[in-house]
N, C-alpha and C positions, 0 to 999 in steps of 0.2 A: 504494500500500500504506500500510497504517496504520502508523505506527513509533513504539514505546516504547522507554524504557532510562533511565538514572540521569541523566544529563548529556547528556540531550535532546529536546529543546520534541515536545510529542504531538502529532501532527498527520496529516496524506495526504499523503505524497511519491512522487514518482514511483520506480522502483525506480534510477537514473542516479545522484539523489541521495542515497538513501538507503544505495547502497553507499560514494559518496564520504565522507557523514558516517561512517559504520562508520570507513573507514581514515584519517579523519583525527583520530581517537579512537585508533586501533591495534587494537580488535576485531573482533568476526565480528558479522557479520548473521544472525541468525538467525530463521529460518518459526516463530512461535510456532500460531498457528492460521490454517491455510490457505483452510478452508472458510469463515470468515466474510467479509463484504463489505463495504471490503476486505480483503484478507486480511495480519493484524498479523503484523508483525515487530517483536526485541529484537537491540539491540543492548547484545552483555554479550561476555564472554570464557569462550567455548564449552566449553574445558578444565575450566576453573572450574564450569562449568553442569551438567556432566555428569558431577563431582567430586560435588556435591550433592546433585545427583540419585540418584545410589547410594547418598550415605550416609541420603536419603531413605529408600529404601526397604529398608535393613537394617533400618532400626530400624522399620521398619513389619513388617517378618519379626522381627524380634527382641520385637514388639508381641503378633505373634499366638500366640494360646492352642495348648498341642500336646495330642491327645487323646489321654489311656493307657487301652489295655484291657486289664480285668485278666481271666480266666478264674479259674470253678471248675468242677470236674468232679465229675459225681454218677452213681453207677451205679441203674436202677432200684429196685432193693429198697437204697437207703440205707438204713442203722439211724440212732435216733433219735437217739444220742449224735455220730456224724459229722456228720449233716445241721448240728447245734446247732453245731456246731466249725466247720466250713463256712459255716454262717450269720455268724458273727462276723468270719470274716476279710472276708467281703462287705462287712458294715457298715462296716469299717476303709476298704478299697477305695472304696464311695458317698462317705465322710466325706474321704476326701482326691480327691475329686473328682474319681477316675477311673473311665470305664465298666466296668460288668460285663458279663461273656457268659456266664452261666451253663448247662450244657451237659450232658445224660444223656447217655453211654456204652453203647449195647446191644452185648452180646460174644454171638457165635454165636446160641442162640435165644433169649435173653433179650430180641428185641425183640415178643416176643410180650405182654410188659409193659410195652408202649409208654403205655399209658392209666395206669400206676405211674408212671412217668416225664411225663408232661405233668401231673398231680398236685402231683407232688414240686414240679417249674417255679412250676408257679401258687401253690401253697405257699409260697413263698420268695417271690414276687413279692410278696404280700398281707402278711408280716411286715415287707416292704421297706419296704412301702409311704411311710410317710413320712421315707423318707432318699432315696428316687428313685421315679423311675415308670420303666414299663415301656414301652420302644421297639417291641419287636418281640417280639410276641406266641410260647409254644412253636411251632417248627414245626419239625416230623421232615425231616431231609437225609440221605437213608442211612442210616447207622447210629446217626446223632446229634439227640439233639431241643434245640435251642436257644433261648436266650431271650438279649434285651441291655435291662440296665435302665441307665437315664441318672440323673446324682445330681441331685439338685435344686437348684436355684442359690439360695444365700443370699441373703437382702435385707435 
């Protein structure tokens, strides 16, 4: 086996000596990569290793980006003054760079204004336009026609 570690010579040792150097150091021998040939071992102090290793990957989770999605809901016959009020809190939403789902509401038979409603969507999408683009195109689920617009990433 191939053997690495701080305070000792890199080289191929048999596995006999490479355990006796481990404890003649007081550490663990450790399989870093098994599948290569031959296959490397570290000699380090394993507690410590895997003390690291976590805080490794906190901060690779504390790295990653979290996505907020914010909803508005519109009925099909929105008035013009709603929609404007609506539209604005969107724009607030794109600007702090969280997703929209913008969403029609059909109550009993008001989905017979389904083509009002994917209107109103694409409407909204097209003023969006340059604070985001559009994910996911209106598509009617039941009683709801949806759309999700993504903000557009600064540069």
């Amino acid at each position: 086996m191939r053997l690495v570690g701080d305070n000792v010579e890199v080289g191929v040792y048999p596995i006999a000596k490479a355990m006796a150097k481990a404890n003649e150091l007081e550490l663990d021998l450790v399989e870093i990569s098994p599948k290569a040939s031959p296959p490397v071992c570290k000699i380090i102090d394993y507690k410590k290793f895997l003390y690291e290793q976590k805080k490794r990957e906190k901060a690779m989770k504390a790295k990653a980006t979290k996505v907020i999605v914010k909803e508005i809901r519109f009925g099909p016959q929105t008035d013009d003054h709603d929609y404007e009020f609506k539209k604005r809190h969107a724009e607030k939403f794109l600007k702090d760079g969280a997703k929209l789902k913008a969403y029609v509401f059909f109550k009993g038979r008001s989905i017979v204004y389904k083509d009002q409603g994917e209107i109103l969507l694409l409407r909204l999408a097209q003023e969006l336009e340059e604070l985001g683009k559009v994910e996911q195109m209106p598509k009617l689920e039941g009683k709801r026609m949806t759309m999700f617009i993504a903000p557009k990433t600064k540069k």
